[in-house]
PDB file of N, CA, C and O in Angstrom:
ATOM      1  N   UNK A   1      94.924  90.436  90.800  1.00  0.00           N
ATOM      2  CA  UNK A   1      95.317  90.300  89.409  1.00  0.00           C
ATOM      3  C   UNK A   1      94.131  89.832  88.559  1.00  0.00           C
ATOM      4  O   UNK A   1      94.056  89.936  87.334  1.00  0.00           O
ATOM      5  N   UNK A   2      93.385  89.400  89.230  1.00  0.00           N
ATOM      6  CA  UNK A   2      92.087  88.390  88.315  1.00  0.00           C
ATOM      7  C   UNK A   2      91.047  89.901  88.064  1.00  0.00           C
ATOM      8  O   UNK A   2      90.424  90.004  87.007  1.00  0.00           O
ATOM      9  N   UNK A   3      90.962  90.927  89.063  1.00  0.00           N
ATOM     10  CA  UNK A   3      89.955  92.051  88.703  1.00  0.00           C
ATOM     11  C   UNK A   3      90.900  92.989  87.786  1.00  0.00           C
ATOM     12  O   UNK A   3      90.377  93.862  87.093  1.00  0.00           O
ATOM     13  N   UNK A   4      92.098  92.825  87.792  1.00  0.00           N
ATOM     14  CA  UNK A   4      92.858  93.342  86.371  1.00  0.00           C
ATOM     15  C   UNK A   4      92.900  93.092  85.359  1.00  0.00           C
ATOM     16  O   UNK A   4      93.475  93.793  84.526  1.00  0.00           O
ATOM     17  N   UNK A   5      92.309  92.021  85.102  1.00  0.00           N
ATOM     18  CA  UNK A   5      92.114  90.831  84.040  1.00  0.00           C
ATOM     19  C   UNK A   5      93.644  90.254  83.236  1.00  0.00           C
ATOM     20  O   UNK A   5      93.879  90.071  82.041  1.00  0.00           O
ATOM     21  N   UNK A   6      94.346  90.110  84.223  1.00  0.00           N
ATOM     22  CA  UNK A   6      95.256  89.621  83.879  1.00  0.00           C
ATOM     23  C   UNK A   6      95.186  87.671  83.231  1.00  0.00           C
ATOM     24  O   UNK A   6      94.763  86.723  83.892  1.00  0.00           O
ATOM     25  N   UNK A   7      95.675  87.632  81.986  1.00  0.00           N
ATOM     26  CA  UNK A   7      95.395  86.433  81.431  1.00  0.00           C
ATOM     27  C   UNK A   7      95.956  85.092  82.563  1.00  0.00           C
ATOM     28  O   UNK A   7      95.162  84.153  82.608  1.00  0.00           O
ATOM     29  N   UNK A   8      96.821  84.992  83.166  1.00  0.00           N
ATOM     30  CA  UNK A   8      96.820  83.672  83.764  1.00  0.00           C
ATOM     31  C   UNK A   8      95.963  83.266  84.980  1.00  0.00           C
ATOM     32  O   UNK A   8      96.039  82.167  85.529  1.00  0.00           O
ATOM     33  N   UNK A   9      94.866  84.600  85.461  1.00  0.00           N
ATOM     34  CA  UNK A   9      94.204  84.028  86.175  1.00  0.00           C
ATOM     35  C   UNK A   9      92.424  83.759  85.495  1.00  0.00           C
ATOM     36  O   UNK A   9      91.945  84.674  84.825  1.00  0.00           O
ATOM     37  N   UNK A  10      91.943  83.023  85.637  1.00  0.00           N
ATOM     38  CA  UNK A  10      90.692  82.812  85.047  1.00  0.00           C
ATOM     39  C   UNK A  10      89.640  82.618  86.026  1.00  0.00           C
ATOM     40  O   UNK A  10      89.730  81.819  86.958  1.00  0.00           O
ATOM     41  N   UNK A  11      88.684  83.333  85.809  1.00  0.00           N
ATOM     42  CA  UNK A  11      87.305  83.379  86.518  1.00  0.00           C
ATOM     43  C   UNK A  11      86.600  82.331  85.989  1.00  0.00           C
ATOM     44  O   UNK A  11      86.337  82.290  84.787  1.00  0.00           O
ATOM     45  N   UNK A  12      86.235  81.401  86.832  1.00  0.00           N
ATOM     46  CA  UNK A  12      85.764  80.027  86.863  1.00  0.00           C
ATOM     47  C   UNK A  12      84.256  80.128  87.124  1.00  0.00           C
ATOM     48  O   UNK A  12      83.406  79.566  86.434  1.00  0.00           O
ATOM     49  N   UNK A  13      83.989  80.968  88.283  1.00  0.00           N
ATOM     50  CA  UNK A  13      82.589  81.114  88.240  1.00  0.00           C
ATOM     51  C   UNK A  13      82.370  82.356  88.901  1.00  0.00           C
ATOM     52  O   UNK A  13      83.274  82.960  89.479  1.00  0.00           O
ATOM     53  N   UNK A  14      80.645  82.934  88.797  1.00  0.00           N
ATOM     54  CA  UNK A  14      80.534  84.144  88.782  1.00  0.00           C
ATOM     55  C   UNK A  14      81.027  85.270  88.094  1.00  0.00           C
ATOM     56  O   UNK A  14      81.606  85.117  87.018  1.00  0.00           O
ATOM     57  N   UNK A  15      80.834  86.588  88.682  1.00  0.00           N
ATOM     58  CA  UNK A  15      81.414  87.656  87.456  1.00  0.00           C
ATOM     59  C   UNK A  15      81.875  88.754  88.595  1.00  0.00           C
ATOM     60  O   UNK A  15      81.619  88.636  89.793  1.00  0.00           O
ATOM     61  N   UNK A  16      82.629  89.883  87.979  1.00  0.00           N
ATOM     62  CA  UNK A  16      83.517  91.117  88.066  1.00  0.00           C
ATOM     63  C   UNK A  16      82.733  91.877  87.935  1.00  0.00           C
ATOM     64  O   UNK A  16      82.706  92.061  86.719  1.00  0.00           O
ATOM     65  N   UNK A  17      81.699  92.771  88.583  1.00  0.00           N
ATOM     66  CA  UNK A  17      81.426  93.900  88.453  1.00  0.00           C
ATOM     67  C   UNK A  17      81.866  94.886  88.757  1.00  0.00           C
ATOM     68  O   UNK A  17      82.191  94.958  89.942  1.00  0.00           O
ATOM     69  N   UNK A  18      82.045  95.833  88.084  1.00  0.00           N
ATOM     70  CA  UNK A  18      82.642  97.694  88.351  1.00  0.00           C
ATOM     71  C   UNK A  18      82.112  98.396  88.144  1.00  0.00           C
ATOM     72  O   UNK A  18      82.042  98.512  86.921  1.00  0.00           O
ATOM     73  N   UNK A  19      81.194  99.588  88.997  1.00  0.00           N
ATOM     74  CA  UNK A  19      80.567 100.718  88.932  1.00  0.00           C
ATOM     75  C   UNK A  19      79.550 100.081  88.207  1.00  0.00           C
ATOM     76  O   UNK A  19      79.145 100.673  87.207  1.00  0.00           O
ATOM     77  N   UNK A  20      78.896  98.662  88.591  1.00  0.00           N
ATOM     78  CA  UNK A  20      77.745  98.400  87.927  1.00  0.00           C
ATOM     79  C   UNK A  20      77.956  97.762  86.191  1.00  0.00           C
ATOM     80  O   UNK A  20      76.977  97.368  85.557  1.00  0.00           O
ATOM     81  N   UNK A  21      78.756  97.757  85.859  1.00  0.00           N
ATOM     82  CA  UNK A  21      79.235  96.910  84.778  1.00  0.00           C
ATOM     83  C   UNK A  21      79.888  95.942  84.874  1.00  0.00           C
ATOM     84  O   UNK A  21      80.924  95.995  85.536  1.00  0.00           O
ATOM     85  N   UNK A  22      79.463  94.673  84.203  1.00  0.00           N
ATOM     86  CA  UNK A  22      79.938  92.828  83.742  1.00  0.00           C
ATOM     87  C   UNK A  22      81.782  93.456  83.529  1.00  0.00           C
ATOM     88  O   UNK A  22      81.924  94.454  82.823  1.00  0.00           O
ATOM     89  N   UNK A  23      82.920  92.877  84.102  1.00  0.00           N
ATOM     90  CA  UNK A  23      84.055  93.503  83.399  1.00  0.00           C
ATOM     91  C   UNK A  23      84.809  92.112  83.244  1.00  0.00           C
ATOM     92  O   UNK A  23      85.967  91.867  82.906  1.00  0.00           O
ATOM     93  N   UNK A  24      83.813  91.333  83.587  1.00  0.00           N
ATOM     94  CA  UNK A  24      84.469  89.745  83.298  1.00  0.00           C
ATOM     95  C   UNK A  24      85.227  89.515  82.446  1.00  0.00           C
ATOM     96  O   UNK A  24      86.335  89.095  82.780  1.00  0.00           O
ATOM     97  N   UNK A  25      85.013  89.645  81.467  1.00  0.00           N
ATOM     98  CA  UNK A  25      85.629  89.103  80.073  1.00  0.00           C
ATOM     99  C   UNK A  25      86.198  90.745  79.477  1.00  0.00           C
ATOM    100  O   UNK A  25      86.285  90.639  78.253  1.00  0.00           O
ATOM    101  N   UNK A  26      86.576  92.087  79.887  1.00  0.00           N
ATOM    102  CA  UNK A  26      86.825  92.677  79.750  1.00  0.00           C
ATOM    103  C   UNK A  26      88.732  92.906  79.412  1.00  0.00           C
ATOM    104  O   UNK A  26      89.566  92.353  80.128  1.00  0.00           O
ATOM    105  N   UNK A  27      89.053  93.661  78.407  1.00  0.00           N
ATOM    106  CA  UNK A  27      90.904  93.230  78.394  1.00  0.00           C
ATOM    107  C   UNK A  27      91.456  94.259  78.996  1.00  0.00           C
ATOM    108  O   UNK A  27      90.981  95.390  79.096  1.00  0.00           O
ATOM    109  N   UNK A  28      92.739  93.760  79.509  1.00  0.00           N
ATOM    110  CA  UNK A  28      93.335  94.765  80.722  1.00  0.00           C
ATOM    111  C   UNK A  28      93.245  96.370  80.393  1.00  0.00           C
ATOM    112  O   UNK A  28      92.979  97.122  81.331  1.00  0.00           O
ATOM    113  N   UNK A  29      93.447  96.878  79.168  1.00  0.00           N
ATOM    114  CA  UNK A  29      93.522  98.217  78.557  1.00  0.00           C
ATOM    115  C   UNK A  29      92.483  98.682  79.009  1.00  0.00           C
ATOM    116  O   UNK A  29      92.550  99.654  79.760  1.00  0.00           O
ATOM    117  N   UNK A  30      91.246  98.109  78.671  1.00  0.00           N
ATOM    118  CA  UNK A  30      89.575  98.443  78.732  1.00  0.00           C
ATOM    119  C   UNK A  30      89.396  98.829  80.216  1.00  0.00           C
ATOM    120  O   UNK A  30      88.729  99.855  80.349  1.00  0.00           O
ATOM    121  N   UNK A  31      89.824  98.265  81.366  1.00  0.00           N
ATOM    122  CA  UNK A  31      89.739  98.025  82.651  1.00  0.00           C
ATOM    123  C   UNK A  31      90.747  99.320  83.199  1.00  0.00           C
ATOM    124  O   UNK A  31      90.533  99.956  84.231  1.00  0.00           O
ATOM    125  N   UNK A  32      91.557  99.482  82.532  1.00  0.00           N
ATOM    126  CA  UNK A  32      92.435 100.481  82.854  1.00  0.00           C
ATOM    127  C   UNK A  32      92.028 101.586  83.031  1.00  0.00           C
ATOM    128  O   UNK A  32      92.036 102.253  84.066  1.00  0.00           O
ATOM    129  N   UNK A  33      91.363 102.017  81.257  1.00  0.00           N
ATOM    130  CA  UNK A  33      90.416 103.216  80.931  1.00  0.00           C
ATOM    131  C   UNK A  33      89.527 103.729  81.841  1.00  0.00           C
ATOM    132  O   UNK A  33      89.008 104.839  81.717  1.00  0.00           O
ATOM    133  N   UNK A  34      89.309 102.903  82.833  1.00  0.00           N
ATOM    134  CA  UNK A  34      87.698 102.720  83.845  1.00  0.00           C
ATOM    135  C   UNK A  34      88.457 103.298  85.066  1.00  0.00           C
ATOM    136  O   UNK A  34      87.779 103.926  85.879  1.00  0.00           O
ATOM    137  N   UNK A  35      89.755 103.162  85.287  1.00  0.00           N
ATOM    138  CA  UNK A  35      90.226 103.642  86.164  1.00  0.00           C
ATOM    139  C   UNK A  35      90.541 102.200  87.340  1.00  0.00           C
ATOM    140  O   UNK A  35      90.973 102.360  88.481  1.00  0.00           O
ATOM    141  N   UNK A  36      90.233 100.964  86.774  1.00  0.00           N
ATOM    142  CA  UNK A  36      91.126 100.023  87.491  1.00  0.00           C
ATOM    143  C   UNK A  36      92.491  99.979  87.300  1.00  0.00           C
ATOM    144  O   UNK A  36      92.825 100.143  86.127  1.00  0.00           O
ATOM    145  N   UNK A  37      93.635  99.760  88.320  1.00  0.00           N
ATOM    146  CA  UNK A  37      94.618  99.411  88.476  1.00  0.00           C
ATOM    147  C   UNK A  37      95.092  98.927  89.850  1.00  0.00           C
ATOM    148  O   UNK A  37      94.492  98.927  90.925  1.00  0.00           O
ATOM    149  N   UNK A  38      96.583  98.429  89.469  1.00  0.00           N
ATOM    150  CA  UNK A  38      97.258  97.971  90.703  1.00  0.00           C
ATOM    151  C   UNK A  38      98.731  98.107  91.057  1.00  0.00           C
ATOM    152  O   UNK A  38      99.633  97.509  90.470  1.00  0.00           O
ATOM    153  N   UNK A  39      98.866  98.826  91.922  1.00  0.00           N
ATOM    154  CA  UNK A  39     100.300  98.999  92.749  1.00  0.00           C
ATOM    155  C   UNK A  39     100.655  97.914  93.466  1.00  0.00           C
ATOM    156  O   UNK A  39      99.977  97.108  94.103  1.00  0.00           O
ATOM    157  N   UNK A  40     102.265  98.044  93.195  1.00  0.00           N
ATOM    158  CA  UNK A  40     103.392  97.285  93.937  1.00  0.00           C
ATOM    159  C   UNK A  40     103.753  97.688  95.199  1.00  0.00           C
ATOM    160  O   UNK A  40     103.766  98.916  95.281  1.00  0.00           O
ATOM    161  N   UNK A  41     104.097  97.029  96.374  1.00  0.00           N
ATOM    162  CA  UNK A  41     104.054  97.422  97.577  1.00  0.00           C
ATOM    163  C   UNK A  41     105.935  98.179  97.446  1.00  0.00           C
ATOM    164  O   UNK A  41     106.472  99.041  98.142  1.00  0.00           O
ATOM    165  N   UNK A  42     106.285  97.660  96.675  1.00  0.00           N
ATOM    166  CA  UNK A  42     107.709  98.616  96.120  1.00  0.00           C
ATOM    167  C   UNK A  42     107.318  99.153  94.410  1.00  0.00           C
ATOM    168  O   UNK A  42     107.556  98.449  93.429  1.00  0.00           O
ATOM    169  N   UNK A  43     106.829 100.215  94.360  1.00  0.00           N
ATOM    170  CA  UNK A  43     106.363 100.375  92.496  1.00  0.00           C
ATOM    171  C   UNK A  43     107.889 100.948  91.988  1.00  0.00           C
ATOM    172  O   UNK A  43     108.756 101.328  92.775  1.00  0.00           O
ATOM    173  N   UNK A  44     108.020 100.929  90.597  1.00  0.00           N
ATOM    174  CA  UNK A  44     109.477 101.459  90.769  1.00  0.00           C
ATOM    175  C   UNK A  44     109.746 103.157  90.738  1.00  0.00           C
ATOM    176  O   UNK A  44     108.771 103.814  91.101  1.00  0.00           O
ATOM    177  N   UNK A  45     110.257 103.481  90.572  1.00  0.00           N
ATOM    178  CA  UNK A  45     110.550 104.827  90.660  1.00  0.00           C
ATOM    179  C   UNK A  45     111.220 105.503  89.761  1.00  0.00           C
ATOM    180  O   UNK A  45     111.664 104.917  88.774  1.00  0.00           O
ATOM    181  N   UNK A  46     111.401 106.788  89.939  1.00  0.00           N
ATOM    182  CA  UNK A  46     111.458 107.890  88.629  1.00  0.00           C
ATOM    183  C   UNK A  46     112.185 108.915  89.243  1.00  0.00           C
ATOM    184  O   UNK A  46     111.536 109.834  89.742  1.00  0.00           O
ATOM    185  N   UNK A  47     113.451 108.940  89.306  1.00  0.00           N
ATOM    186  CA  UNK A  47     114.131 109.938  89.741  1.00  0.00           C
ATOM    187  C   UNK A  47     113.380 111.412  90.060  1.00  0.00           C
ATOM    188  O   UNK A  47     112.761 111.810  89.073  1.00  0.00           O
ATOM    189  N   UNK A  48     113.308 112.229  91.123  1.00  0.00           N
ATOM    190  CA  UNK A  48     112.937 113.563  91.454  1.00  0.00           C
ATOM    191  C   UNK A  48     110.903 113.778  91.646  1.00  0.00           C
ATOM    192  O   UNK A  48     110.217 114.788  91.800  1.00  0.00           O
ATOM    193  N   UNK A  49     110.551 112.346  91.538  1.00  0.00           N
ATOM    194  CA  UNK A  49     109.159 112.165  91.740  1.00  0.00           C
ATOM    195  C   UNK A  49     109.218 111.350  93.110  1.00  0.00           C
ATOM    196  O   UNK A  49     110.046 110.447  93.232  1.00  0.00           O
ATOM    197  N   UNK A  50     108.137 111.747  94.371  1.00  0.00           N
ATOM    198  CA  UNK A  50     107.785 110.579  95.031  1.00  0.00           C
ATOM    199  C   UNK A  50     106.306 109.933  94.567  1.00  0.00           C
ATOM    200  O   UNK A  50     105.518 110.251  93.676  1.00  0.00           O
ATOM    201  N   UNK A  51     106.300 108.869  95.596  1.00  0.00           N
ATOM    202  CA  UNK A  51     105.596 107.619  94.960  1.00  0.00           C
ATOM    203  C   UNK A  51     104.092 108.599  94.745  1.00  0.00           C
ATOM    204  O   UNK A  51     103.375 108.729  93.754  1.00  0.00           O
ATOM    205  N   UNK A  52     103.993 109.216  96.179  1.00  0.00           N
ATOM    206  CA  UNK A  52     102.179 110.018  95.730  1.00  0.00           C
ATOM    207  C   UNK A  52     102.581 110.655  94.899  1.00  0.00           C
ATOM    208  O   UNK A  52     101.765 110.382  94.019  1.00  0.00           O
ATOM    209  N   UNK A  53     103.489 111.581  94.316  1.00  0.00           N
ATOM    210  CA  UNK A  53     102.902 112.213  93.366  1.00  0.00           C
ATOM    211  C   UNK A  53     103.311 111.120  92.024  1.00  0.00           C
ATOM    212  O   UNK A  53     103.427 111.949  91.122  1.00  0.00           O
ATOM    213  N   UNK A  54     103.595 109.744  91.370  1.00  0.00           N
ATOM    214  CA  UNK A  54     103.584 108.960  90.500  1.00  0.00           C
ATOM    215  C   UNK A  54     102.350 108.713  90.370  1.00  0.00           C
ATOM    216  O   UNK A  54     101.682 108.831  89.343  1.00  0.00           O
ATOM    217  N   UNK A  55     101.733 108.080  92.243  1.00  0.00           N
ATOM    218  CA  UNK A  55     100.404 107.665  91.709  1.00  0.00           C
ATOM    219  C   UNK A  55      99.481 108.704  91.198  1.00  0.00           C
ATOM    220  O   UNK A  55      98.859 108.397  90.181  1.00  0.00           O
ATOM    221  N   UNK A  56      99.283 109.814  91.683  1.00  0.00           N
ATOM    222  CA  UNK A  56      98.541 111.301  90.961  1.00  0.00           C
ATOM    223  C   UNK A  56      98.504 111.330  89.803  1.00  0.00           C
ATOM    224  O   UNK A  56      97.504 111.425  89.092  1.00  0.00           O
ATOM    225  N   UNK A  57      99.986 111.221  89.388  1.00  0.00           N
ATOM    226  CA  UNK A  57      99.544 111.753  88.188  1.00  0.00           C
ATOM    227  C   UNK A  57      99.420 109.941  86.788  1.00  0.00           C
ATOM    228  O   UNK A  57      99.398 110.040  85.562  1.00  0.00           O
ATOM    229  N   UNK A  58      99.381 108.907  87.402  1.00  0.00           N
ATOM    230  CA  UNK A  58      98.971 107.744  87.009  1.00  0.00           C
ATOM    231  C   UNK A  58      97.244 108.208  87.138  1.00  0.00           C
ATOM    232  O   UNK A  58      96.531 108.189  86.135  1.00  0.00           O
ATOM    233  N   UNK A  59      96.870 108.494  88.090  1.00  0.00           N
ATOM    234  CA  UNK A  59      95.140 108.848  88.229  1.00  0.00           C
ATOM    235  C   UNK A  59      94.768 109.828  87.164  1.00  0.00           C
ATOM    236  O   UNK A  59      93.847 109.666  86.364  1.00  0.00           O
ATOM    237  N   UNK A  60      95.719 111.053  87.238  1.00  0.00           N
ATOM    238  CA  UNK A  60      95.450 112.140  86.436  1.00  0.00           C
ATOM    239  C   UNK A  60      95.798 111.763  84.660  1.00  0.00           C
ATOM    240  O   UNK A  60      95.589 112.530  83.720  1.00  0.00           O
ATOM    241  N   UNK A  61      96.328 110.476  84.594  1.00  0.00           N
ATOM    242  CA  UNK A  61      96.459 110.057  83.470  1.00  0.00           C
ATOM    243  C   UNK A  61      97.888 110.926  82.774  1.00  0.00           C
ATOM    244  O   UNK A  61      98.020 110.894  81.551  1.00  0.00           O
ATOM    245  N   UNK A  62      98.737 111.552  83.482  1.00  0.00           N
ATOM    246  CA  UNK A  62      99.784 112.088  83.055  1.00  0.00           C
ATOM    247  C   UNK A  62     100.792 111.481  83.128  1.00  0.00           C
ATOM    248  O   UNK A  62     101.757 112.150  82.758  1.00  0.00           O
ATOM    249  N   UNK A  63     101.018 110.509  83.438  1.00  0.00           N
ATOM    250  CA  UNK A  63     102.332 109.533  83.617  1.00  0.00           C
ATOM    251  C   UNK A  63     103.711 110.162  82.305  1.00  0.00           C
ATOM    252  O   UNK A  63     104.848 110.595  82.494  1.00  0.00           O
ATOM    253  N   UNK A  64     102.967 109.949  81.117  1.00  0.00           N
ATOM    254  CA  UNK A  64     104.005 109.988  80.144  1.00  0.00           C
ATOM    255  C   UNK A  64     104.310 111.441  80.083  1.00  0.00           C
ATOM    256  O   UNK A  64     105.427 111.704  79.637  1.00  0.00           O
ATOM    257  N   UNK A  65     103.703 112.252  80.368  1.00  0.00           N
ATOM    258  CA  UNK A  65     104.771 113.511  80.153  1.00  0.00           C
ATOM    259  C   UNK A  65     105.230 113.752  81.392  1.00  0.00           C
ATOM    260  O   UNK A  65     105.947 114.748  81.485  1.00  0.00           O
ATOM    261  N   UNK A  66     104.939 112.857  82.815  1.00  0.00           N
ATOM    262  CA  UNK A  66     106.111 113.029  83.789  1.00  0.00           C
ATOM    263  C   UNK A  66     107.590 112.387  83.271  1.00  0.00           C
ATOM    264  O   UNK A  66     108.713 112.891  83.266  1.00  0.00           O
ATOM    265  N   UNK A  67     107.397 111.856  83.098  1.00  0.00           N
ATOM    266  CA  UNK A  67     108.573 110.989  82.245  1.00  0.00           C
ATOM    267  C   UNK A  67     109.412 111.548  81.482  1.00  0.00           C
ATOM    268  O   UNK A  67     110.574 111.154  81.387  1.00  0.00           O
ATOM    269  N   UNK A  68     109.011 112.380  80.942  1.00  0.00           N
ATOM    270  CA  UNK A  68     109.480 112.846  79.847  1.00  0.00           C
ATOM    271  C   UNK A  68     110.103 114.249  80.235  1.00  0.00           C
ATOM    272  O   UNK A  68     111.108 114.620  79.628  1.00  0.00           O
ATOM    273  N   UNK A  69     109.529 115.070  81.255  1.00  0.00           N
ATOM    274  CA  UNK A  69     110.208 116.103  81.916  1.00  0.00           C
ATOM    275  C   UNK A  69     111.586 115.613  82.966  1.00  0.00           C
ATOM    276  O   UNK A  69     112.689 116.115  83.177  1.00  0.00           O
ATOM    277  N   UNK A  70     110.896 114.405  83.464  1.00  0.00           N
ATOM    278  CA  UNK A  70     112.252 113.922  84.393  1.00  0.00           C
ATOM    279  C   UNK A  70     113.499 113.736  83.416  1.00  0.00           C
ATOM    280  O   UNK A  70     114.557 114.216  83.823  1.00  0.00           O
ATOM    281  N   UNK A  71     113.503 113.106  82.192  1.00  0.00           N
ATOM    282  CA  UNK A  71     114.128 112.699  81.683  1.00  0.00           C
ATOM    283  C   UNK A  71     114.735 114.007  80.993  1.00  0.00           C
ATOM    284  O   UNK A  71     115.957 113.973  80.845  1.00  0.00           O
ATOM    285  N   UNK A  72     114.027 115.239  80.517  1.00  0.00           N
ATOM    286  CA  UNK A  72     114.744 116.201  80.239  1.00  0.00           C
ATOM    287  C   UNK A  72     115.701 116.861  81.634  1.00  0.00           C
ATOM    288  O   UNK A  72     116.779 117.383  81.352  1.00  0.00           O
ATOM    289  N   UNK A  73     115.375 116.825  82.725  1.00  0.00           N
ATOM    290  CA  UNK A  73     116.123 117.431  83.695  1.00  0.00           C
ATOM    291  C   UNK A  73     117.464 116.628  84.204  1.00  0.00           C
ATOM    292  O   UNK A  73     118.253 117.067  85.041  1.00  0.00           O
ATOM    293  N   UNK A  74     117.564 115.336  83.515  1.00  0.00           N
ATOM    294  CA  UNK A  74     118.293 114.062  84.196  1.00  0.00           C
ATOM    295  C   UNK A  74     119.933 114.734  82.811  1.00  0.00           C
ATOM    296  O   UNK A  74     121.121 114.898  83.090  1.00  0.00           O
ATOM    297  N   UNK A  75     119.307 114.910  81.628  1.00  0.00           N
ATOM    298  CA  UNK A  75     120.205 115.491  80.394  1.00  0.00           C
ATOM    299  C   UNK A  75     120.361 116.773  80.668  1.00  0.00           C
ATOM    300  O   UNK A  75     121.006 117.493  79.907  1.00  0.00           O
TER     301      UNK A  75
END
C-alpha cells in the first residue's frame, strides 16, 4: 500500500523508485498512470468476466467499457 501511495502509510525514510523515477511523494492517480497497481487476493467481480480477463483489460486500460457492456447484457 505504501508503493501505491496510499495516504495512511508514510515513508519515513528513503525513497520509491519506479522504472528509475523518485515516486515518493507521487499521488495515487499519478502512480496508476505508470502502470502501478494492486489486487485483492478476492478482487470483486463483474458478472460474465473472469478475474484474468478483469485484470487484462485493467492493464489494457479498458475497465470502463467492460462495465458498461456487462451491464448492457445484464438489461
Amino acid at each position: 500500500m505504501t508503493i501505491m501511495g496510499y495516504p495512511q502509510y508514510e515513508v519515513v525514510s528513503g525513497k520509491i523508485f519506479f522504472k528509475g523515477e523518485d515516486i515518493t511523494h507521487a499521488p495515487i492517480d499519478a502512480r496508476a498512470r505508470m502502470g502501478i497497481g494492486m489486487s485483492y487476493q478476492r478482487p470483486p467481480t463483474i458478472n460474465g468476466l473472469k478475474t484474468r480477463q478483469i485484470v487484462n483489460l485493467c492493464a489494457a486500460g479498458e475497465i470502463d467499457r467492460a462495465i458498461e457492456e456487462s451491464d448492457k447484457d445484464v438489461m
